[in-house]
C-alpha positions as CSV (number, residue, x, y, z in Angstrom):
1,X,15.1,-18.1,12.7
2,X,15.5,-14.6,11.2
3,X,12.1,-13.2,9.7
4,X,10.8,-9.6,8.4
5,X,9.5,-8.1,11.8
6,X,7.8,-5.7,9.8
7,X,6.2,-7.9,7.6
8,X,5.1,-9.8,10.7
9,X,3.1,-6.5,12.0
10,X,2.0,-6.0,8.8
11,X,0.3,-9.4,8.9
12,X,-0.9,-9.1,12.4
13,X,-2.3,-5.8,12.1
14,X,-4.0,-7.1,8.7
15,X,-5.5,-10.0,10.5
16,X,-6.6,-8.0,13.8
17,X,-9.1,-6.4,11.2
18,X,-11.0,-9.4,10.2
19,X,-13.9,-10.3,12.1
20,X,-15.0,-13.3,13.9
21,X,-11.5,-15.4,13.8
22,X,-9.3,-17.0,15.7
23,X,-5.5,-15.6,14.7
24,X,-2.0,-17.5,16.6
25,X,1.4,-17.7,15.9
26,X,4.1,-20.2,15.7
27,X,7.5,-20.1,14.9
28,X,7.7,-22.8,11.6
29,X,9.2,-22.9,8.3
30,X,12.1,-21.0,9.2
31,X,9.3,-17.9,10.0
32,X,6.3,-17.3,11.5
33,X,3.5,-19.0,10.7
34,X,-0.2,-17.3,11.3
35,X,-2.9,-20.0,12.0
36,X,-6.4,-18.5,11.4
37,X,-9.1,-20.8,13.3
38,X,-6.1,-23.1,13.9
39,X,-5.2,-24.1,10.6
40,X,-2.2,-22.2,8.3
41,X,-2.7,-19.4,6.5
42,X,-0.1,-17.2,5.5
43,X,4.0,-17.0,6.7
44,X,6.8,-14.9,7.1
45,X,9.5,-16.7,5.6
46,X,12.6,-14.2,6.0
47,X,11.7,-11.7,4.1
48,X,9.1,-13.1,1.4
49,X,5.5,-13.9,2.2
50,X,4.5,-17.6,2.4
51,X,0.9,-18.2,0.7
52,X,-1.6,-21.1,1.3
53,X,-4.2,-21.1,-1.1
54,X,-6.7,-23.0,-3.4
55,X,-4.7,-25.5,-5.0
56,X,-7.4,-24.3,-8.5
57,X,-5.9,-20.5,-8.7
58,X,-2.2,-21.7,-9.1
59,X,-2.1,-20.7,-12.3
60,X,-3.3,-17.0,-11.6
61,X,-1.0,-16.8,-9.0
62,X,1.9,-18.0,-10.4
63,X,1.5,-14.9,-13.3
64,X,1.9,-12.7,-9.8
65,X,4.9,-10.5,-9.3
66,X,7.1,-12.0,-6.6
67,X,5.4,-15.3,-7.3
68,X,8.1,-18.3,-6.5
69,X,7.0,-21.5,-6.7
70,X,7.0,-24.1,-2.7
71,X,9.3,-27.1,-3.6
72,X,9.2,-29.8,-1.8
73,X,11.5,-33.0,-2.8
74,X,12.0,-31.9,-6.3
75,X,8.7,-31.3,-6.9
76,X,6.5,-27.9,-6.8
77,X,4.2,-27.9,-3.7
78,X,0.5,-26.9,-5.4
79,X,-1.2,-24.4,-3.3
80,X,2.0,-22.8,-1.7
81,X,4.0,-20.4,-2.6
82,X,6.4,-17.8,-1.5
83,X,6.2,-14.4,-2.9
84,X,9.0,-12.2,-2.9
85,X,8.3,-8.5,-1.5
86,X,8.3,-7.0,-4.9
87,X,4.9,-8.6,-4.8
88,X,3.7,-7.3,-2.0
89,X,4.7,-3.8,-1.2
90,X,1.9,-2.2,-2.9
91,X,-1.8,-2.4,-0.6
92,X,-3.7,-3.6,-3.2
93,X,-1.3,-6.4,-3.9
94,X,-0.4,-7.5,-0.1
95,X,-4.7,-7.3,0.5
96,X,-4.4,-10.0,-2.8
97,X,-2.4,-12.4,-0.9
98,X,-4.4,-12.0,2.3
99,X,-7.6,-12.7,0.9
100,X,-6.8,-15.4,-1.4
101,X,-5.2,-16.7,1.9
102,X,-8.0,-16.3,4.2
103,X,-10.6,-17.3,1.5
104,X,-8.6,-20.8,1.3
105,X,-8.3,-21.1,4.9
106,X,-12.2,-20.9,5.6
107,X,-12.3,-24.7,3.5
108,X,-9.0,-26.0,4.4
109,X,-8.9,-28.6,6.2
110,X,-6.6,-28.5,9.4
111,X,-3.7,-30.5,9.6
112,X,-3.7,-33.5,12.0
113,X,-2.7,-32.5,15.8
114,X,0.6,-34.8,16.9
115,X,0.4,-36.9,20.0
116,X,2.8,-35.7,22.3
């Protein structure tokens, strides 16, 4: 599973700043996957960001630069997406994908726990 470690640290250190959550890691989606409060909100997907957000701003986001649309099965997964680092390099463009991330994660709901 090859992933930016840089992006990674950029993510970590991003979400170290936020107050009053709860921030893991697990390695998913052929990345890493940061679960805030124990739900999914943002990836490293080699080297591209992979967004969760309000299913209601797809639009906005898909006029992003870097935007790339989740498929899943032929069809285009609403409220994911991966964004290519083009659109993200900048600070005021990464701190875009983090909050619209984090802002979506505070209503998501969390995704069913598997019996083991």
């Amino acid at each position: 599973m090859a992933y930016s470690t840089d992006l990674a640290d950029r993510i970590r250190e991003r979400l170290s700043e936020v107050p009053g959550i709860e921030v893991s890691e697990k390695k998913m989606f052929s990345g890493l996957s940061f679960l805030v409060n124990g739900k999914m909100c943002i990836n490293v997907s080699h080297d591209n960001l992979m967004c969760r957000y309000h299913p209601d701003l797809e639009e906005e986001v898909s006029e992003k630069n870097g935007f790339l649309p989740m498929m899943m099965k032929g069809k285009q997964l609403k409220g994911y997406c991966y964004v290519e680092p083009s659109g993200f390099q900048k600070k005021d463009d990464f701190e875009y994908w983090i909050k619209i991330c984090l802002d979506y994660n505070a209503i998501a709901k969390a995704s069913k726990k598997k019996r083991s």
